[in-house]
C-alpha positions in Angstrom: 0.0 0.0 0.0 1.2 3.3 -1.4 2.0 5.9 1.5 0.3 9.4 0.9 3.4 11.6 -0.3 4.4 14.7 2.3 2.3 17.1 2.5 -0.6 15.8 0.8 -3.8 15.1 3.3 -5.5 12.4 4.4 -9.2 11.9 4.1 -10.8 11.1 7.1 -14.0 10.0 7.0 -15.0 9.9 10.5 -14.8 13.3 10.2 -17.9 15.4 11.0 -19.1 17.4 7.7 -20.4 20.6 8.8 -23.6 21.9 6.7 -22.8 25.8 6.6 -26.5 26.7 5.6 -28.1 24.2 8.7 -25.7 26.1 10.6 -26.7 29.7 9.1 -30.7 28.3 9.2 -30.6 27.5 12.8 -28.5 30.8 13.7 -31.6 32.7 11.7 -34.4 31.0 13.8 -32.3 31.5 16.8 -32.3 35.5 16.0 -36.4 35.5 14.4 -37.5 33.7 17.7 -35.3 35.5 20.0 -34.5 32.3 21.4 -30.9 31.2 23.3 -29.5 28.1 22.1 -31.2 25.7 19.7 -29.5 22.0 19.2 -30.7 19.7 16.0 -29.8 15.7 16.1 -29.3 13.6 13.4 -28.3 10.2 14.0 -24.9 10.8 15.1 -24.6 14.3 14.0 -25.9 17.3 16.6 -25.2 20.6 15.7 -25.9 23.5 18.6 -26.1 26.8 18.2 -26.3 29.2 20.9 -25.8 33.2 21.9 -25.0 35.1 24.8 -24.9 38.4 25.7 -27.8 41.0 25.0 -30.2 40.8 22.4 -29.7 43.5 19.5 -32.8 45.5 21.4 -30.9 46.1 24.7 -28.7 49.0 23.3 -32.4 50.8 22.4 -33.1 50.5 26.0 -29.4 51.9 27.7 -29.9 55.3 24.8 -33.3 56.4 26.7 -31.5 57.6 29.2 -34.4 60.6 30.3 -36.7 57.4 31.1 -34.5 55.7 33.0 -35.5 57.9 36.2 -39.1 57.1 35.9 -38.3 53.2 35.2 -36.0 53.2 38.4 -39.0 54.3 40.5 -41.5 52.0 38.8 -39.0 49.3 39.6 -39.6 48.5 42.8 -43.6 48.5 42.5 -43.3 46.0 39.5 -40.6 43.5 40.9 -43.2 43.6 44.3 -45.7 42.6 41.3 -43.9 39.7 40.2 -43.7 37.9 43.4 -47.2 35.7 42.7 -45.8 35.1 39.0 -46.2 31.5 37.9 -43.4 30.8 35.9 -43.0 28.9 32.7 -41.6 25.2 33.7 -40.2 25.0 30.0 -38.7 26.8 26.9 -41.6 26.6 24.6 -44.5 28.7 23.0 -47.1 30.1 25.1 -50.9 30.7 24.3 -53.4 32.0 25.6 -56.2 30.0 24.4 -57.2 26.6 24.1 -57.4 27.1 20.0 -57.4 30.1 17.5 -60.3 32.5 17.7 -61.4 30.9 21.3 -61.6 32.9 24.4 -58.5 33.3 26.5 -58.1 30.8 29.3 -57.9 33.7 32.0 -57.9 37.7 31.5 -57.3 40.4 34.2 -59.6 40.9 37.2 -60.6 37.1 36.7 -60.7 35.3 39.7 -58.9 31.7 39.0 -58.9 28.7 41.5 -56.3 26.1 42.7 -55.5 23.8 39.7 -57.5 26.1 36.8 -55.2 26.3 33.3 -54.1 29.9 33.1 -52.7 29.4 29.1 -50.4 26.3 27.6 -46.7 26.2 27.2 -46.5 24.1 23.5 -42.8 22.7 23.7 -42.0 19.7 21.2 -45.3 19.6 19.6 -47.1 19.2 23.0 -49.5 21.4 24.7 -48.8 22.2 28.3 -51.2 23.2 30.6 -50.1 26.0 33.2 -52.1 25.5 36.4 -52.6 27.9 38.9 -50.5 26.9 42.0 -53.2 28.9 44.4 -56.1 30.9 44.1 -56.5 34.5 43.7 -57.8 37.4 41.1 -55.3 37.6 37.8 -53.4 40.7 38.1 -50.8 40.7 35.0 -51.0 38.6 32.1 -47.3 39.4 31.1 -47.1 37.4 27.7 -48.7 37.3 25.1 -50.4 34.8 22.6 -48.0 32.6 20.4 -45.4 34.4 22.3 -41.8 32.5 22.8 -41.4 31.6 26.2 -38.2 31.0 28.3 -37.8 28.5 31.5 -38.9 30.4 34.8 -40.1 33.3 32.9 -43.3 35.0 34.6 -46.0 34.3 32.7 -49.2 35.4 34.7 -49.2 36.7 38.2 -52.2 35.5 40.6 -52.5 37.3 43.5 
């Protein structure tokens, strides 16, 4: 068997093949569903792509700098707020409705019970209830329908 001559390359076939347009798809849905990290598997390839840092939005919010007083005050009232939030077990898709066109599970001033589905977190294809840990009135309804959702984001705060 002939050895490869210096200099020349070997070609390795084990090697992983990288798909530059998967790899410039994924980054796109990454950026249109302002999403983290998104990971694709197939068979015994698994690309992952993920960001960190701000989202391109953030520098529009560090340039109002005249609002930032009035923000500063409102702070403390809306983190107070946000103590009753359930939060979203999952990364997923929220809505706000049982199906398009329907009435919304739950609305402001509506007074919810103990175990009573406040809107669905749809991760993988499957619809997730979100129950209401404890009864109360619905204060803020903080997302909104087909709205992407991160883990442990508030999503509706019963109080």
């Amino acid at each position: 068997m002939a050895e490869p001559k210096k200099g020349a390359s070997v070609k390795d076939d084990s090697a992983m093949r990288i798909d530059a347009a998967l790899v410039q798809e994924l980054a796109e849905l990454l950026s249109a569903n302002e999403l983290t990290e998104i990971e694709v598997e197939d068979g015994d390839r698994k690309i992952r792509v993920a960001r960190q840092g701000a989202p391109v939005a953030a520098p529009a919010f560090s340039v109002a700098a005249p609002a930032a007083p009035a923000a500063t005050a409102a702070a403390p009232a809306e983190a107070e707020d946000l103590g009753n939030a359930v939060k979203s077990p999952m990364v997923g898709t929220a809505y706000l409705s049982a199906e398009p066109g329907v009435a919304p599970f739950v609305e402001v001033g509506k007074a919810v019970k103990a175990g009573d589905t406040l809107l669905i977190v749809e991760a993988m294809k499957v619809m997730n209830p979100i129950l209401a840990s404890s009864g109360g009135v619905v204060r803020k309804v903080l997302v909104s329908d087909g709205q992407p959702v991160e883990f442990d984001q508030p999503l509706v705060v019963v109080g």
